[in-house]
N, CA, C and O atoms as a DFTB+ gen file, in Angstrom:
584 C
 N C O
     1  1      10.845     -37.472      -2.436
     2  2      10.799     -37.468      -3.878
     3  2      10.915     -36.015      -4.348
     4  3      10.282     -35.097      -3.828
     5  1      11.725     -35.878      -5.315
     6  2      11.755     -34.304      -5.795
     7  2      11.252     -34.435      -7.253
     8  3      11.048     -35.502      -7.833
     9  1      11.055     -33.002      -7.834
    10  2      10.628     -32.856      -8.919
    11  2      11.647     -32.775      -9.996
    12  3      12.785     -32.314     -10.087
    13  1      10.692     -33.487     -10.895
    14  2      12.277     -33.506     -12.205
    15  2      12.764     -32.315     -13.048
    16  3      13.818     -32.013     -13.608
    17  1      11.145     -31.589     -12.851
    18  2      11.637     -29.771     -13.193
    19  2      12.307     -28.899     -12.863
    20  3      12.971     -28.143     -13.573
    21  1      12.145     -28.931     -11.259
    22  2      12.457     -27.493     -10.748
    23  2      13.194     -28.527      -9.465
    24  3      13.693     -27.774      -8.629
    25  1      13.349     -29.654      -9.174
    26  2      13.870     -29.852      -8.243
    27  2      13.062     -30.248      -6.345
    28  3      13.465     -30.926      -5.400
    29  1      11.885     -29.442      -6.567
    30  2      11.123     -29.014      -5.558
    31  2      10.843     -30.314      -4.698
    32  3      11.190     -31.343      -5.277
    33  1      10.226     -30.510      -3.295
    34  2      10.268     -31.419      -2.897
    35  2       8.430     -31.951      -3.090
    36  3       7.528     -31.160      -2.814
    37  1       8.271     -32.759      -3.375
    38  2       7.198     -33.412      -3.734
    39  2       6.721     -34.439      -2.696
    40  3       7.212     -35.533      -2.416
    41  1       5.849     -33.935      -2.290
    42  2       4.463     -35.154      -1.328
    43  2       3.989     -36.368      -1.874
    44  3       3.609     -36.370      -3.045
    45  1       3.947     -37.702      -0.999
    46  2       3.378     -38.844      -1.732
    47  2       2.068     -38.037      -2.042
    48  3       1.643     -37.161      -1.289
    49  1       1.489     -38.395      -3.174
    50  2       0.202     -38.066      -4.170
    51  2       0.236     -36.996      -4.762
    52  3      -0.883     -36.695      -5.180
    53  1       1.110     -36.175      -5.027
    54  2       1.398     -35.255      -5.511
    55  2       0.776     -35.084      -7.193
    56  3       1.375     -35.914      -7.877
    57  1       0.116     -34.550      -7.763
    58  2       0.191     -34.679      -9.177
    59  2       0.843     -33.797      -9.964
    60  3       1.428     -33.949     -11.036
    61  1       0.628     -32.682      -9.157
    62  2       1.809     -31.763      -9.578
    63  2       2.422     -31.096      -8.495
    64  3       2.046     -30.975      -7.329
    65  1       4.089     -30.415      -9.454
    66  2       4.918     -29.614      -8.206
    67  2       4.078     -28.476      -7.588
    68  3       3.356     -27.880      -8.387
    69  1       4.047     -28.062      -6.266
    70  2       3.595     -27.379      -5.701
    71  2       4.659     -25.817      -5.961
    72  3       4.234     -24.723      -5.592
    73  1       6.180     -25.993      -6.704
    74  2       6.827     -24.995      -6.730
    75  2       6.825     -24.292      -8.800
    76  3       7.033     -23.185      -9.296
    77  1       6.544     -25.404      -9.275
    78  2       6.641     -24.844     -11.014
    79  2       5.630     -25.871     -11.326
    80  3       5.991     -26.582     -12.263
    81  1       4.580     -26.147     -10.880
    82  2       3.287     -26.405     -11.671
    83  2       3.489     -27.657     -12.773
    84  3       2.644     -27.888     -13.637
    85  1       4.633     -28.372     -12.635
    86  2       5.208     -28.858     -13.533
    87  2       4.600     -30.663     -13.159
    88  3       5.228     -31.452     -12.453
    89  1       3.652     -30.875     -13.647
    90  2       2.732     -32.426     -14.045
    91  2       3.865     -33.618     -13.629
    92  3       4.850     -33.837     -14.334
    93  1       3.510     -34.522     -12.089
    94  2       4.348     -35.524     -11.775
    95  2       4.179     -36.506     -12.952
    96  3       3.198     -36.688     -13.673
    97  1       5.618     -37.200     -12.956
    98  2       5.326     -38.160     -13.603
    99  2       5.260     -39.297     -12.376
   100  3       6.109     -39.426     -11.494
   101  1       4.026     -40.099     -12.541
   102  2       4.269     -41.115     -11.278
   103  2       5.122     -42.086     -11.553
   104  3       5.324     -42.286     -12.751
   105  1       5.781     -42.869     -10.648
   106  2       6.437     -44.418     -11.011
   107  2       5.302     -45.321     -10.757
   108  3       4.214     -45.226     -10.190
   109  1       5.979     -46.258     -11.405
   110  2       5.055     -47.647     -11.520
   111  2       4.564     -48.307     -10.186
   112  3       3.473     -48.799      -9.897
   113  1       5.918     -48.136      -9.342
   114  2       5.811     -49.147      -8.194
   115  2       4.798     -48.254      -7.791
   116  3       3.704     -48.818      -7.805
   117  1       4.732     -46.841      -7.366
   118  2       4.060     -45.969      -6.482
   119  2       2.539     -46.009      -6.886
   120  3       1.592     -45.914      -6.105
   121  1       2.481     -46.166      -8.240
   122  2       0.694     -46.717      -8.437
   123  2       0.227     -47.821      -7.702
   124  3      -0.611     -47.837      -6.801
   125  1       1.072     -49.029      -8.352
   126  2       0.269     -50.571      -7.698
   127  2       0.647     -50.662      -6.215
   128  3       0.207     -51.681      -5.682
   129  1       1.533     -49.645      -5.214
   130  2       1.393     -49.771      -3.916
   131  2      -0.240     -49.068      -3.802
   132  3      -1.262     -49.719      -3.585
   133  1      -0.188     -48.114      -3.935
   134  2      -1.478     -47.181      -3.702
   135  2      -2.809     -48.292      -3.863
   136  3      -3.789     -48.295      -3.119
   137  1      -2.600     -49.159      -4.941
   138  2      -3.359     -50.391      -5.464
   139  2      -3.813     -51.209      -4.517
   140  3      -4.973     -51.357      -4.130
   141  1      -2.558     -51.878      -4.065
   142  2      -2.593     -52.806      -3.302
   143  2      -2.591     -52.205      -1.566
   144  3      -2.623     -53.106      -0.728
   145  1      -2.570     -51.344      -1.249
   146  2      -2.821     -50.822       0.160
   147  2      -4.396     -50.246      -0.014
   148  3      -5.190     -50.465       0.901
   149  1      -4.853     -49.463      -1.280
   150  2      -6.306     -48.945      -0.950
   151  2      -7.251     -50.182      -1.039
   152  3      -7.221     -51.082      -1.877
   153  1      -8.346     -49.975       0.328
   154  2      -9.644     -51.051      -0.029
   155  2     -10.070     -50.773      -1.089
   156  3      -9.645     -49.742      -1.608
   157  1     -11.250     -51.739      -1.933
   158  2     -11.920     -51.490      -3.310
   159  2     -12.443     -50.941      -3.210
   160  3     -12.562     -50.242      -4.216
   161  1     -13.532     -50.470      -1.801
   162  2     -14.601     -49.209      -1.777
   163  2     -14.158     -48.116      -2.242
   164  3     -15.082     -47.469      -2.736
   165  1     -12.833     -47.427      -2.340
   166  2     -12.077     -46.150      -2.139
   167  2     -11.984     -45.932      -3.433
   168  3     -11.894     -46.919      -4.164
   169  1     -11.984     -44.637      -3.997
   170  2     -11.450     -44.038      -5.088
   171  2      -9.995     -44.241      -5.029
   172  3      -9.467     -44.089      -3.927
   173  1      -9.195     -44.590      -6.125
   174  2      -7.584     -44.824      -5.899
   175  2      -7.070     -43.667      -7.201
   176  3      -6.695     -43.888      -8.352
   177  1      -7.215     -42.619      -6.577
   178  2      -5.724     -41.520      -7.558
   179  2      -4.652     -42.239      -8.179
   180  3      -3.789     -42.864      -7.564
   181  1      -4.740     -42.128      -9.408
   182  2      -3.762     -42.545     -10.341
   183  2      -2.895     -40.871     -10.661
   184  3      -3.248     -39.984      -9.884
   185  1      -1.915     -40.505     -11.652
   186  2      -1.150     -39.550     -11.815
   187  2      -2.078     -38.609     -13.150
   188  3      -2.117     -37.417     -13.455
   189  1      -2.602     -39.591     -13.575
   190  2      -4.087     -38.731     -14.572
   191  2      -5.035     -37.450     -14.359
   192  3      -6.205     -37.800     -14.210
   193  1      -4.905     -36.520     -14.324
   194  2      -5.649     -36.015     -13.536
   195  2      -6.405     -35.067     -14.958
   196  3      -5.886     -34.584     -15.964
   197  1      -7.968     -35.098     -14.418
   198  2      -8.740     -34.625     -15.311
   199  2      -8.610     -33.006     -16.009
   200  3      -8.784     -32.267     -15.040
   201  1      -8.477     -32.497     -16.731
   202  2      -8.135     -31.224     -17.626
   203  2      -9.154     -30.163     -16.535
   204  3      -8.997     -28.942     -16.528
   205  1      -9.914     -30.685     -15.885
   206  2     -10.216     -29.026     -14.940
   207  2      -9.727     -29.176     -13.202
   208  3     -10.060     -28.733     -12.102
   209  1      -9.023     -29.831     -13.629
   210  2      -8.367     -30.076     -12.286
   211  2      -6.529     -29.421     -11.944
   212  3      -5.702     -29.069     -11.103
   213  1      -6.873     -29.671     -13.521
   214  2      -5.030     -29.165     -13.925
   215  2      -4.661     -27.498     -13.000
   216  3      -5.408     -26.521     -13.061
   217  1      -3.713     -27.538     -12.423
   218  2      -3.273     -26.333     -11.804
   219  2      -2.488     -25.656     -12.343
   220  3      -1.401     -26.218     -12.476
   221  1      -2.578     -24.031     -12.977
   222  2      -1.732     -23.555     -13.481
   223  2      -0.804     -22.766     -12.418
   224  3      -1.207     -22.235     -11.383
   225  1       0.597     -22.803     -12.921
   226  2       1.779     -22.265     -11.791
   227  2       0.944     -20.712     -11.466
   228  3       0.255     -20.081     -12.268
   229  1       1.257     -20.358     -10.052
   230  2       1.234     -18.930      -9.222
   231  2       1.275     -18.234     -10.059
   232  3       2.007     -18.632     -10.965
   233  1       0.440     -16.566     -10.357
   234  2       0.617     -15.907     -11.317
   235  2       1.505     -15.113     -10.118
   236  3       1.234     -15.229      -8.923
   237  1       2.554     -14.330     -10.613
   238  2       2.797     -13.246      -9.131
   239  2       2.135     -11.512      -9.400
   240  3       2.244     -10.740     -10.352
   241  1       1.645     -11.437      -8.464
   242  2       0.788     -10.013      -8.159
   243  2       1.662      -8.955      -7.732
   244  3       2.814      -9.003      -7.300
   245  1       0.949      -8.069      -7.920
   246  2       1.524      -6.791      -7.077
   247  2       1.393      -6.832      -6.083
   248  3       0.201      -6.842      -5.777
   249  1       2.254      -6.879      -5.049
   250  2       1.579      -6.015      -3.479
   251  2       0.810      -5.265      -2.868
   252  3       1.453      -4.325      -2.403
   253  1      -0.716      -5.181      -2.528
   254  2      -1.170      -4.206      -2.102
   255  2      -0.499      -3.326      -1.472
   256  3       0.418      -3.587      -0.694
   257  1      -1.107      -1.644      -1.900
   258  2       0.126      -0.784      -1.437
   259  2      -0.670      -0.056       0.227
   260  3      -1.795       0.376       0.479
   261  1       0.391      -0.200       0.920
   262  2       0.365       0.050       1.800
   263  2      -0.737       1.441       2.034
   264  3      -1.133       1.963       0.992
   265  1      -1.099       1.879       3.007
   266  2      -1.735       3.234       3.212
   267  2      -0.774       4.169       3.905
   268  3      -0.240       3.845       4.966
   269  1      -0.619       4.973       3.494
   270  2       0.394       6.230       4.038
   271  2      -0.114       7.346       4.776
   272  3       0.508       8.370       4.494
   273  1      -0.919       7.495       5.524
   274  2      -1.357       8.633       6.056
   275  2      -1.010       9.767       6.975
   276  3      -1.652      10.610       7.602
   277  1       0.724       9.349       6.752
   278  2       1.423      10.432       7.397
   279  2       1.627      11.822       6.722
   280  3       2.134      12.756       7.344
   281  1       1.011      11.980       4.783
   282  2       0.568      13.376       4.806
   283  2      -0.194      13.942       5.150
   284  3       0.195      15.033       5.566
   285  1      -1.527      13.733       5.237
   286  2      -2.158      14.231       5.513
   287  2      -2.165      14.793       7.336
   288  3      -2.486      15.906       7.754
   289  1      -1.777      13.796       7.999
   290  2      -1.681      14.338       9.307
   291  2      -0.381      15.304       8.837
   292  3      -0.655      16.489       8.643
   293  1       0.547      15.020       8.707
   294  2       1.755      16.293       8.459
   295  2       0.809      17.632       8.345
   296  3       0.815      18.581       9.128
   297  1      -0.300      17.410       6.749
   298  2      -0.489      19.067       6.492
   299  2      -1.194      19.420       7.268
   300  3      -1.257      20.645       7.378
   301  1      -2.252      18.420       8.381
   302  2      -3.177      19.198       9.478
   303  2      -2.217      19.589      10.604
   304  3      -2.621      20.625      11.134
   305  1      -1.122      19.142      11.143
   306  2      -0.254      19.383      12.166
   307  2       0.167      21.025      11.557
   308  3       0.185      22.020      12.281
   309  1       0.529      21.022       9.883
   310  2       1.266      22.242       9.747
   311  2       0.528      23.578       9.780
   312  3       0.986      24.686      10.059
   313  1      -1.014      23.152       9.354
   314  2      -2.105      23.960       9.336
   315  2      -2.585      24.401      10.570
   316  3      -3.155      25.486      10.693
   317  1      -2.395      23.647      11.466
   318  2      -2.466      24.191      13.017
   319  2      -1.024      25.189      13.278
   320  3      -1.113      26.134      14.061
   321  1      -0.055      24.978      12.752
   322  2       0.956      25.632      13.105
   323  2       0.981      27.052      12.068
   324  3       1.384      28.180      12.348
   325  1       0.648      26.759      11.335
   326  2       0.448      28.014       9.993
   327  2      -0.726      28.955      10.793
   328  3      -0.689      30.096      10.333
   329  1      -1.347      28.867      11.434
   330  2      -2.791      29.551      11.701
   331  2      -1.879      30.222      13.250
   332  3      -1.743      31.445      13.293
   333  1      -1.476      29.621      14.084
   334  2      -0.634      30.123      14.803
   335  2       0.570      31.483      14.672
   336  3       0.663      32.539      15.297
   337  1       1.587      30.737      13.294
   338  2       2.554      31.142      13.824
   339  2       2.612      32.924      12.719
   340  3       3.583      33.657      12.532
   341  1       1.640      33.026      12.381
   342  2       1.371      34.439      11.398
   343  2       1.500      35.437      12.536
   344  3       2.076      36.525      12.576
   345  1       0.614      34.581      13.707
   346  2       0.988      35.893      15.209
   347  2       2.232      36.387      15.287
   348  3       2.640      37.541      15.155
   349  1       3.020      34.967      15.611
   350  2       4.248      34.922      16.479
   351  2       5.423      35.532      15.646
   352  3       5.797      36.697      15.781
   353  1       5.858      34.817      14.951
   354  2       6.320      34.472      13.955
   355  2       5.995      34.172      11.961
   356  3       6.010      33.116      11.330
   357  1       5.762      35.451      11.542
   358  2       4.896      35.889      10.043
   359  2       5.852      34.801       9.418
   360  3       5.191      33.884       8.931
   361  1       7.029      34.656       9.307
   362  2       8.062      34.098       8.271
   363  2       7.590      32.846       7.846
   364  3       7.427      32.426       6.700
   365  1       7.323      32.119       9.319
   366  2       7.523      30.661       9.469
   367  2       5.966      30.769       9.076
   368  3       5.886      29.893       8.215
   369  1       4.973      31.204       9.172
   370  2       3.548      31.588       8.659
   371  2       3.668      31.004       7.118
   372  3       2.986      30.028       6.803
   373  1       4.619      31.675       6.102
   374  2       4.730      31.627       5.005
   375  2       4.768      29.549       5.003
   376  3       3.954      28.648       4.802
   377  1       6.275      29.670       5.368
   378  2       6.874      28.511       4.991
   379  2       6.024      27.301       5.241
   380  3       5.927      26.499       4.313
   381  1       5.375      27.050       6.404
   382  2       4.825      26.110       7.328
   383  2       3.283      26.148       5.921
   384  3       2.889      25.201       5.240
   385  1       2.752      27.641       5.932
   386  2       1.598      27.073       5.004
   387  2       1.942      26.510       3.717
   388  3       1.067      25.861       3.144
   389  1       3.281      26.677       3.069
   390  2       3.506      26.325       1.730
   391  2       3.617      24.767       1.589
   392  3       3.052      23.949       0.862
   393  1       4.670      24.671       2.676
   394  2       4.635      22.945       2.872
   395  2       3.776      22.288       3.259
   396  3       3.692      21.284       2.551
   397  1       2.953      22.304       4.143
   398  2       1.348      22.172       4.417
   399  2       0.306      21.819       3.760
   400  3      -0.545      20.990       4.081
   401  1       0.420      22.852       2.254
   402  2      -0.761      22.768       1.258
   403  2      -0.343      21.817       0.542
   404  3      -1.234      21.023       0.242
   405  1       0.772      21.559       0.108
   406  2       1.479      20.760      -0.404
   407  2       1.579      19.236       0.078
   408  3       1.480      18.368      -0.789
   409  1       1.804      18.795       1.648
   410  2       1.492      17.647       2.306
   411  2      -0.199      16.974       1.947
   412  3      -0.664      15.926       1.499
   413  1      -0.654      18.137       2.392
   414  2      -2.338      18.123       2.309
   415  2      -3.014      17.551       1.072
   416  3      -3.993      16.807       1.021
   417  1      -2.262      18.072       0.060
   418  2      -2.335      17.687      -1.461
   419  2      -2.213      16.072      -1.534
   420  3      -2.963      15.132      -1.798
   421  1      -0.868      16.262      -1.158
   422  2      -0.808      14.749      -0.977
   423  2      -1.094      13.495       0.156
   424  3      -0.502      12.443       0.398
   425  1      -1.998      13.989       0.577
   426  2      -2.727      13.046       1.433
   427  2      -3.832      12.748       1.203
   428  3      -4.454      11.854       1.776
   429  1      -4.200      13.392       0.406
   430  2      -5.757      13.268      -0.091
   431  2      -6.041      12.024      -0.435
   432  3      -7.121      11.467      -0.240
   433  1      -4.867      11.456      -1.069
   434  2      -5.083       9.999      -1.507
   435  2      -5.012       8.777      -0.447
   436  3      -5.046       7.582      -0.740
   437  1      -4.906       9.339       0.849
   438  2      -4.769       8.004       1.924
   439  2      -5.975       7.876       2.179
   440  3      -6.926       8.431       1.628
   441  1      -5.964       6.806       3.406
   442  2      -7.908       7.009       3.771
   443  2      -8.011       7.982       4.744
   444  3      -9.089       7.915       5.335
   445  1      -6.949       9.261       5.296
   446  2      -7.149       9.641       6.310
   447  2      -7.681      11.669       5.289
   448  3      -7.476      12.837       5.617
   449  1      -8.341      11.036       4.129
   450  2      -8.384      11.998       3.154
   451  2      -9.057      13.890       4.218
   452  3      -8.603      15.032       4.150
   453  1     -10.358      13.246       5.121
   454  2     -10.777      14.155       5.877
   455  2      -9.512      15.140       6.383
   456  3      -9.313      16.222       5.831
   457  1      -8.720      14.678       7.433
   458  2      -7.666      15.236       7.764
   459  2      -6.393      16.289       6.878
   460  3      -5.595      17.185       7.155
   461  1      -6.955      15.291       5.378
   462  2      -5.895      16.262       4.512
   463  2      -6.717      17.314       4.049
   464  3      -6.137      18.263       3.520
   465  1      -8.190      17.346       4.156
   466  2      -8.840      18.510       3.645
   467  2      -9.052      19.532       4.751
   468  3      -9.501      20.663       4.563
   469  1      -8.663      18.993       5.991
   470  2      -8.679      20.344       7.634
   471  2      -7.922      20.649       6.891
   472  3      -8.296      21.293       5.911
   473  1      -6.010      20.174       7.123
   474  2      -4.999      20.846       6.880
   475  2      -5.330      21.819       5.606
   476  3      -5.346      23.048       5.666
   477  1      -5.585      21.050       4.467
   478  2      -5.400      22.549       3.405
   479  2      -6.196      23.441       3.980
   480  3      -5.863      24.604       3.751
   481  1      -7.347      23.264       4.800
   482  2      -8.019      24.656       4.746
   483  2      -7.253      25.779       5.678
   484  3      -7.029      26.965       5.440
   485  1      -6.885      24.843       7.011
   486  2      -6.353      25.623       7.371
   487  2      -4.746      26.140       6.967
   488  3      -4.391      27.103       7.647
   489  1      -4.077      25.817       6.312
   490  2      -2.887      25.983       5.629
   491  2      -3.113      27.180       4.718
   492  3      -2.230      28.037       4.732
   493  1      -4.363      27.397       3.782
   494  2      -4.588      28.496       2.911
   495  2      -4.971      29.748       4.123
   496  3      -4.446      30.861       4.103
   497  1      -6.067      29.267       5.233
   498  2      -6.425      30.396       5.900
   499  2      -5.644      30.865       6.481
   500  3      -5.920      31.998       6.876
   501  1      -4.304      30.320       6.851
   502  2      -3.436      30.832       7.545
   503  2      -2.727      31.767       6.626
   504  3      -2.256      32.850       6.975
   505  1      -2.681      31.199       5.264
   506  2      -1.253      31.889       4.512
   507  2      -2.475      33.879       4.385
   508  3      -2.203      35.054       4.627
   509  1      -3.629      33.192       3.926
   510  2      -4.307      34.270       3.298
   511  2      -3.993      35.023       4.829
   512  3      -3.617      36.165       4.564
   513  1      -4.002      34.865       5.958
   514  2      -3.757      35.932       7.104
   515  2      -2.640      36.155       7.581
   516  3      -2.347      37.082       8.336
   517  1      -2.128      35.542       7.281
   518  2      -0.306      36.159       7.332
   519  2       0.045      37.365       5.893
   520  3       0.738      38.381       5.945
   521  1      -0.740      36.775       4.650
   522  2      -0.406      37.873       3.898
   523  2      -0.956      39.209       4.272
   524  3      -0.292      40.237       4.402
   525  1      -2.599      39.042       4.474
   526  2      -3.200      40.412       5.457
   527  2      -2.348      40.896       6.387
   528  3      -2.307      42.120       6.258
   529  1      -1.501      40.444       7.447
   530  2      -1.299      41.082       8.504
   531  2       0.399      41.571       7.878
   532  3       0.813      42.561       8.482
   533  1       1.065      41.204       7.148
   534  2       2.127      41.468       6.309
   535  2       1.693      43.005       6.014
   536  3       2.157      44.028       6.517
   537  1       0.663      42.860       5.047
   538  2      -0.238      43.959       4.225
   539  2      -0.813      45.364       5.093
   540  3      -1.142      46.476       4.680
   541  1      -0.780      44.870       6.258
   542  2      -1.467      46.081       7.296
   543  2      -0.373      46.375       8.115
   544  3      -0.526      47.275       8.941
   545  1       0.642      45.826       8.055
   546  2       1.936      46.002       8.867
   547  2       2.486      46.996       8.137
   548  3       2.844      48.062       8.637
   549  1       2.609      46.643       6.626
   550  2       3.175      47.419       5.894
   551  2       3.398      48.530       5.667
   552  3       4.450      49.163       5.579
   553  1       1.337      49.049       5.463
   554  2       0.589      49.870       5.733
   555  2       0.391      51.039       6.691
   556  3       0.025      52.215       6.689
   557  1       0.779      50.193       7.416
   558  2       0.955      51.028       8.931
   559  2       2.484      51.446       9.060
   560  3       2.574      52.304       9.938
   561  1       3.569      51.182       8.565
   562  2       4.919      51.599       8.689
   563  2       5.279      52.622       7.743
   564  3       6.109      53.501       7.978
   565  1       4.570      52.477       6.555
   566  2       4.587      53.543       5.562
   567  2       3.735      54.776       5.723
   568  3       4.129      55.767       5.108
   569  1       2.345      54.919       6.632
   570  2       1.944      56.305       6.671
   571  2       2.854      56.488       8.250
   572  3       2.981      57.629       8.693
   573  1       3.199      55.798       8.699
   574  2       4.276      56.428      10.115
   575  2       4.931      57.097       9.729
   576  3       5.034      58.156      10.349
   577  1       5.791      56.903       8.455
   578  2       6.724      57.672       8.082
   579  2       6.420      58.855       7.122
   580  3       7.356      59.593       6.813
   581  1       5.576      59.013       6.787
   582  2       4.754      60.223       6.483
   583  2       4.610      61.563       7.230
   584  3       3.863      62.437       6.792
């Protein structure tokens, strides 16, 4: 049996479509079988169905949004690398902490929020010591040439 609304396929006892909420109309024969097959002890469902019983169609929801916690690990991975590479490599010091603080920022909002608050710290402590050692490099090349 399908529905006369939406088409949908409909279950014997159905009172309404299970696809548009849309109120069966029963046939005749399909009552007085139900009639004549239920014993008298039994409650027998007719197509009536009482006003708090009525089903309103699916509301549709949003999707819970997923959790993303690949910034925050990003800015602690970069913050380990920012604290590093001021030794090795001052340049990548810069770059690595800029993008870093920035990942970190945005991770704050996952649940892996702890991790995004290592990275910024270490992402700032790194930049603040790459600018020092910039600053004393500097320092030191300019009274050389003195």
């Amino acid at each position: 049996m399908n529905c006369e609304s939406c088409g949908g396929n409909l279950q014997p006892g159905d009172e309404f479509c299970q696809s548009c909420g849309a109120k069966v109309e029963a046939k005749k024969e399909t009552v007085e079988t139900v009639e004549k097959v239920a014993p008298a002890t039994e409650t027998v469902y007719t197509a009536e169905a009482p006003t708090s019983q009525i089903m309103e169609p699916a509301k549709k929801t949003a999707a819970p949004v997923a959790d993303k916690p690949g910034f925050a690990i990003a800015g602690l991975v970069l913050g380990i690398i920012t604290l590093v590479a001021w030794l090795l490599m001052p340049l990548i010091g810069y770059i690595t902490g800029i993008v870093g603080i920035i990942l970190s920022v945005k991770g704050m909002k996952s649940s892996r929020k702890n991790m995004a608050i290592a990275g910024l710290v270490m992402c700032i402590v790194g930049l603040v010591i790459t600018v020092a050692w910039h600053c004393a490099a500097t320092c030191l090349i300019m009274s050389a040439m003195q």
